[in-house]
TORRORO-864381 format. One record per residue (C-alpha): residue number from 1; residue in three letters; x, y, z. Coordinates in steps of 0.2 Angstrom, whole numbers, plus 2048, in hexadecimal, padded with zeros to 3 digits. Each point is the difference from the previous one (the first is absolute). Layout:
BEGIN
RODO,mise,nuba,c1,c2,c3
RODO,NUM,Ala,X,Y,Z
...
//
This chain:
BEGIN
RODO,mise,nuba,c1,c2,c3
RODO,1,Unk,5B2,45A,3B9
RODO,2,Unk,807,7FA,7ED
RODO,3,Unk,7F5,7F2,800
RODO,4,Unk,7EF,7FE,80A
RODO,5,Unk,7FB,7EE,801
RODO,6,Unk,7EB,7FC,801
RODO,7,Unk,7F9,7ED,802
RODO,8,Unk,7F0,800,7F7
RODO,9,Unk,7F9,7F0,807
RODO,10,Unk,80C,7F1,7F3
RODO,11,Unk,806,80E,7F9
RODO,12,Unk,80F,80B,805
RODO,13,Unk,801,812,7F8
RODO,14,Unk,813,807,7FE
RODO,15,Unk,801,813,7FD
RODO,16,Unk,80E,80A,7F8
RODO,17,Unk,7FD,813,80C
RODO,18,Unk,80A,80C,7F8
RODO,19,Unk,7F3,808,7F6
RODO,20,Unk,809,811,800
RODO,21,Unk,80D,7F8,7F7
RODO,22,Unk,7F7,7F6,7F4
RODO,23,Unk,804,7F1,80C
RODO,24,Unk,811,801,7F9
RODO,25,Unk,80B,7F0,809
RODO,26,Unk,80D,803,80A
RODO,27,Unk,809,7F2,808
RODO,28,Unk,7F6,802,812
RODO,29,Unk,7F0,800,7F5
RODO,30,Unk,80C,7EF,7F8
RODO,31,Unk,7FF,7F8,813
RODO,32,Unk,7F0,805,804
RODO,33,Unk,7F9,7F9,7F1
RODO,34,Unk,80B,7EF,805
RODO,35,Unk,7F8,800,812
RODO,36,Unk,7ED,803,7FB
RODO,37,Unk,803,7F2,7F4
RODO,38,Unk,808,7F4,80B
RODO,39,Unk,7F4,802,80D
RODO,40,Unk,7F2,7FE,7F4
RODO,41,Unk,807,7EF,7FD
RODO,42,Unk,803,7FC,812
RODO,43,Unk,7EC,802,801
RODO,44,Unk,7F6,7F1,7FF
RODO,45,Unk,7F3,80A,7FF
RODO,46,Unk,806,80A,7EF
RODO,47,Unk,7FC,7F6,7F1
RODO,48,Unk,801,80F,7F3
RODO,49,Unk,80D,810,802
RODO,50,Unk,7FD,811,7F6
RODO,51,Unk,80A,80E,7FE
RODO,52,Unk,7FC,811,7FC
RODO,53,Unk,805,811,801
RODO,54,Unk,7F9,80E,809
RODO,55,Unk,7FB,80F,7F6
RODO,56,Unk,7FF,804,7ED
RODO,57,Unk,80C,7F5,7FD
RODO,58,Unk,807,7EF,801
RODO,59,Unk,813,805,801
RODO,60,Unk,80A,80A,7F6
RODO,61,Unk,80E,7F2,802
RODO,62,Unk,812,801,808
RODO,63,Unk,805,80F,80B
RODO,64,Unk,80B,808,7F7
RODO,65,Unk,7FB,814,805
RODO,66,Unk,7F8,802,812
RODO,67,Unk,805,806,80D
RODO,68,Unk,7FE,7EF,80A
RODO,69,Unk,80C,7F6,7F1
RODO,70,Unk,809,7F5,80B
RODO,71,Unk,80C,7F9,7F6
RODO,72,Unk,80E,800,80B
RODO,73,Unk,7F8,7F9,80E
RODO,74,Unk,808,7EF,805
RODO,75,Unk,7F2,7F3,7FB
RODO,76,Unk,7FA,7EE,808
RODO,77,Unk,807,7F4,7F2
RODO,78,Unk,7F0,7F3,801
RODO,79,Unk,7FF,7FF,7EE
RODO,80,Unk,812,7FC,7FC
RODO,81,Unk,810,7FD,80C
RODO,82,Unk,80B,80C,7F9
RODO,83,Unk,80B,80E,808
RODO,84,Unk,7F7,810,805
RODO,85,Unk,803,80E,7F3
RODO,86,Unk,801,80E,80E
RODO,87,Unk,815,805,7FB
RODO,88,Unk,801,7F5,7F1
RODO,89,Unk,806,80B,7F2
RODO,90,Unk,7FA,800,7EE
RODO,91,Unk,7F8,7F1,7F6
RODO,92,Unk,806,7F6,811
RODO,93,Unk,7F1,80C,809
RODO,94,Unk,7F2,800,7F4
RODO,95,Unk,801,7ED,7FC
RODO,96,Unk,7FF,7FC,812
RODO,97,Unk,7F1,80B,803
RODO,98,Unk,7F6,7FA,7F3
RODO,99,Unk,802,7EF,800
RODO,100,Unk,7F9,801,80F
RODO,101,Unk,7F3,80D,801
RODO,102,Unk,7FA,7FF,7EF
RODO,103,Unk,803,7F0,7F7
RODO,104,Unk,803,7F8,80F
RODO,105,Unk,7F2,804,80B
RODO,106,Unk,7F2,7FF,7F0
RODO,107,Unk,807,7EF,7FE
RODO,108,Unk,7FC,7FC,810
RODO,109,Unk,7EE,804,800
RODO,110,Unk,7FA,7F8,7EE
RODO,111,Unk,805,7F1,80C
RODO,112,Unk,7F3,805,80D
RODO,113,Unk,7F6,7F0,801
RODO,114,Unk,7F1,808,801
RODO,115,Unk,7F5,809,7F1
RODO,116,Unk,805,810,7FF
RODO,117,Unk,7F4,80F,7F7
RODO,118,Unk,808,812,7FB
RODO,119,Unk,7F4,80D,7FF
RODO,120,Unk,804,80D,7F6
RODO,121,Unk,7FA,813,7FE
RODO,122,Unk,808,80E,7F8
RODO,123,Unk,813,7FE,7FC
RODO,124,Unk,80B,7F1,7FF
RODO,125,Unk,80F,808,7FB
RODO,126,Unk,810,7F6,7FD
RODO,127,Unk,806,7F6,812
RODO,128,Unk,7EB,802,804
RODO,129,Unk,7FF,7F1,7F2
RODO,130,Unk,80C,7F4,807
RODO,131,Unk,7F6,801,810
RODO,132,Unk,7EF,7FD,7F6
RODO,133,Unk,808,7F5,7F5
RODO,134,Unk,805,7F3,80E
RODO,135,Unk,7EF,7FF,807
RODO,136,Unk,7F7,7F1,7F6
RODO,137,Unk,7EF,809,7FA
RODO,138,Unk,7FF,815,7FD
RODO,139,Unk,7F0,808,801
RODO,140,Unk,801,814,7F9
RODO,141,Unk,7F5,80F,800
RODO,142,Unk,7FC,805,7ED
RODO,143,Unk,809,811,804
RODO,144,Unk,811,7F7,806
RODO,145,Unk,810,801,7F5
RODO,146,Unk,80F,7F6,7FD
RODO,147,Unk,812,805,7FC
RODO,148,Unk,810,7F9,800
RODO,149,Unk,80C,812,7FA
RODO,150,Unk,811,7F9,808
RODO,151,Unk,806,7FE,7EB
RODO,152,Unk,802,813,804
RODO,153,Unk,80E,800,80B
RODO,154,Unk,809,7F1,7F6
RODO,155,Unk,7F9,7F5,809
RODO,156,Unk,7F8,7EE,7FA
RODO,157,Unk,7EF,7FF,80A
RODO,158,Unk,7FD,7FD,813
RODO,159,Unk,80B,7F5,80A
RODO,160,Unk,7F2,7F5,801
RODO,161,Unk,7FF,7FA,7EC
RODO,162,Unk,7F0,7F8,7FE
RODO,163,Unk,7FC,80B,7F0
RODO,164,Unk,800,7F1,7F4
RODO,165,Unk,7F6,7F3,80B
RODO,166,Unk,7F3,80F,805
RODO,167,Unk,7FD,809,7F0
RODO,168,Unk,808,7F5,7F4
RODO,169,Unk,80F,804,7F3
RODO,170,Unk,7F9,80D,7F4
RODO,171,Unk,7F7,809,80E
RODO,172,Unk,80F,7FF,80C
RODO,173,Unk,80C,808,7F2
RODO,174,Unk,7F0,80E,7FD
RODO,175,Unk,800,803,812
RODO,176,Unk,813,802,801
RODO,177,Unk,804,809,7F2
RODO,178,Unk,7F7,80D,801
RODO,179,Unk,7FC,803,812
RODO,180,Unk,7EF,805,7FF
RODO,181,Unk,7F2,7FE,80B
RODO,182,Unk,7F3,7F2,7FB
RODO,183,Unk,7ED,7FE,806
RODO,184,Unk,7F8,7F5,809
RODO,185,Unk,7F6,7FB,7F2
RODO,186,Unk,80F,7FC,7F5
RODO,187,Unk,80A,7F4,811
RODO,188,Unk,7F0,7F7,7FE
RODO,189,Unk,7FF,7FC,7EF
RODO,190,Unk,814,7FA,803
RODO,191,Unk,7FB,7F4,80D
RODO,192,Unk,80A,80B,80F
RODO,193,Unk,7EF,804,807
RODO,194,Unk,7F3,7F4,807
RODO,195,Unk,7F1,80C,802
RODO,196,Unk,7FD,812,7FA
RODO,197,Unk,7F3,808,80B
RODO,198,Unk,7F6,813,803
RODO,199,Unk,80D,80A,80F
RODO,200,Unk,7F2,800,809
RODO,201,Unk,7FC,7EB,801
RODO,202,Unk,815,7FF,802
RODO,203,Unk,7FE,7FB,813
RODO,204,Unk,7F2,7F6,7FF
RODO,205,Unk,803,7F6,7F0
RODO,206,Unk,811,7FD,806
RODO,207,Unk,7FB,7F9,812
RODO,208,Unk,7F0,7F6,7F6
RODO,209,Unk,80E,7F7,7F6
RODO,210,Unk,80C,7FD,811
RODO,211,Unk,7ED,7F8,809
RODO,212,Unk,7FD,7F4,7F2
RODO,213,Unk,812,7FA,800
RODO,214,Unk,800,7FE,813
RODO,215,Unk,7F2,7F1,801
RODO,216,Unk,810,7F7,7F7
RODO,217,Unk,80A,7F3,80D
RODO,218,Unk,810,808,803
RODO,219,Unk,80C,7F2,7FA
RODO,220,Unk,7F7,7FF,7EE
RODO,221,Unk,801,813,800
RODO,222,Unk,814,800,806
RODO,223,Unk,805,7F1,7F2
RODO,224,Unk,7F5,808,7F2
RODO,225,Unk,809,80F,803
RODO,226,Unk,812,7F6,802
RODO,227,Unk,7FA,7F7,7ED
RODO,228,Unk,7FE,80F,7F7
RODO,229,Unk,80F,808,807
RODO,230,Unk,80D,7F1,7FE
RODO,231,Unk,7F8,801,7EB
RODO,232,Unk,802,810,7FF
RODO,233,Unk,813,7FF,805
RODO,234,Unk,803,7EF,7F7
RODO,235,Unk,7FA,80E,7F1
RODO,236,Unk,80F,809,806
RODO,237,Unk,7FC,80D,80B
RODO,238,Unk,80A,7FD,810
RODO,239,Unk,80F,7FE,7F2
RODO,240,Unk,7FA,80F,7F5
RODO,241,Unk,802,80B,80E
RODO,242,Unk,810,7FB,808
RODO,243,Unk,808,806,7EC
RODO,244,Unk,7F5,810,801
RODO,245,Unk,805,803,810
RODO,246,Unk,813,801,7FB
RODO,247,Unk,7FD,80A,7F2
RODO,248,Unk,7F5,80D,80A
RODO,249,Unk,812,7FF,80D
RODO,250,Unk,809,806,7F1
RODO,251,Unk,7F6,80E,7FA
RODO,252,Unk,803,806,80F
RODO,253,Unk,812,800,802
RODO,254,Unk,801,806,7EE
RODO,255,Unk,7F5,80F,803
RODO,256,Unk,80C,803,811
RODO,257,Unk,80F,800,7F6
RODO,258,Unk,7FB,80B,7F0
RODO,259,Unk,7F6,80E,80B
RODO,260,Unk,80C,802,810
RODO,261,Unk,7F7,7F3,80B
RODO,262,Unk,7EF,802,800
RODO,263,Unk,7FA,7ED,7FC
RODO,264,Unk,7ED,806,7FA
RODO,265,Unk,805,80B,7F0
RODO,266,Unk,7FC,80F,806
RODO,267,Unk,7EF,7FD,802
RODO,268,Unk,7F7,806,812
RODO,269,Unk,7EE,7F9,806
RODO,270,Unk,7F7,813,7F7
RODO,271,Unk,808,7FB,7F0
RODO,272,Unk,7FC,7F0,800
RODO,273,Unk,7ED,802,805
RODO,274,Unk,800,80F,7F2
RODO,275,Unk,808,7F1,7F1
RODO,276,Unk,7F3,7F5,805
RODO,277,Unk,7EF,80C,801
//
């Protein structure tokens, strides 16, 4: 299975479990993810919903090398109504796709009405942040690292673009231009990270932290979260990203046309791990 799901008394454990590949996310990990959310929601019994990822690492980001990439798979469209992208050609194909699977589907769970924890170990490569990014409190090991490489294949960051809300704007244009990896220690210091902790403690720091939230009552919990997310977007968020999100479109297209089609600029997922290392 992509995803194992774990109830842990009033809180419910979501797992990323594709450790050989640095739980890199397809679009059936994409769906699986959406099911083990949704039916952590569904569960009076779940106050508190963590997600993790097996192995030495957190996730490595978007498929973009294995042998179980998926990309031309037809996909559920429960993030956004849109046509399906399976014979779509061009900028028509990949705006489809990741409206929905990336921007699309991370949008829909920041809206998840219940508090949502990522717990983080190892790598958080690129596509690995948006899905740390839209939980509301993030919990790392002190040997996890951060990267957002994609300036590398022309690219303007992650379809997600939380960079300037999360990091702020100096350490947002740092990140991006020059691709490197940064600590743990250094997300803390730029407010991306709640709580820097020994690998060791990782689990059980991370699941302490979901406890003490879960004596909340659920409705104060769900419009605390809704509070701080509707400021966040009247600081421009939600409208920040829809601008992002077209211009990330057009370095696409414009990497298509200048290098005979290939929309990432010739980057490939070894080259990309090797930039950001």
């Amino acid at each position: 299975m992509t995803v194992e799901y774990e109830r842990r008394g009033p809180v419910a454990v979501v797992t990323m479990n594709r450790p050989e590949y640095r739980n890199a996310q397809n679009s059936a990990m994409t769906y699986a993810l959406d099911a083990a959310f949704a039916r952590a929601v569904d569960d009076p019994e779940v106050k508190v919903i963590v997600l993790a990822g097996a192995g030495k690492h957190f996730s490595a980001g978007h498929d973009i090398g294995t042998p179980e990439r998926d990309v031309d798979v037809s996909f559920e469209r429960k993030a956004v109504l849109w046509w399906d992208h399976v014979g779509a050609e061009g900028g028509d194909q990949r705006f489809a796709r990741e409206s929905e699977v990336y921007l699309g589907m991370c949008r829909r769970w920041r809206e998840i009405p219940k508090p949502t924890i990522a717990s983080v170990q190892g790598a958080c490569i690129a596509g690995a942040l948006m899905l740390a990014w839209v939980c509301d409190m993030i919990v790392a090991s002190d040997d996890a690292f951060f990267a957002d490489p994609v300036v590398r294949m022309g690219i303007p960051g992650v379809e997600y673009f939380a960079h300037p809300w999360v990091l702020g704007p100096r350490a947002a244009k740092e990140v991006l231009f020059t691709g490197e990896r940064f600590t743990a220690q250094q997300a803390r210091e730029w407010g991306m990270l709640n709580r820097v902790v020994p690998r060791a403690d990782l689990e059980t720091e991370t699941m302490a932290l979901a406890e003490k939230i879960a004596v909340m009552p659920r409705m104060g919990l769900a419009l605390a979260k809704k509070a701080v997310n509707q400021a966040e977007d009247l600081m421009g968020l939600r409208s920040g990203m829809d601008s992002v999100f077209g211009l990330h479109h057009f370095a696409h297209a414009h990497n298509a046309e200048v290098s005979g089609g290939d929309s990432l600029g010739g980057q490939d997922a070894r080259s990309m791990r090797d930039a950001s290392s």
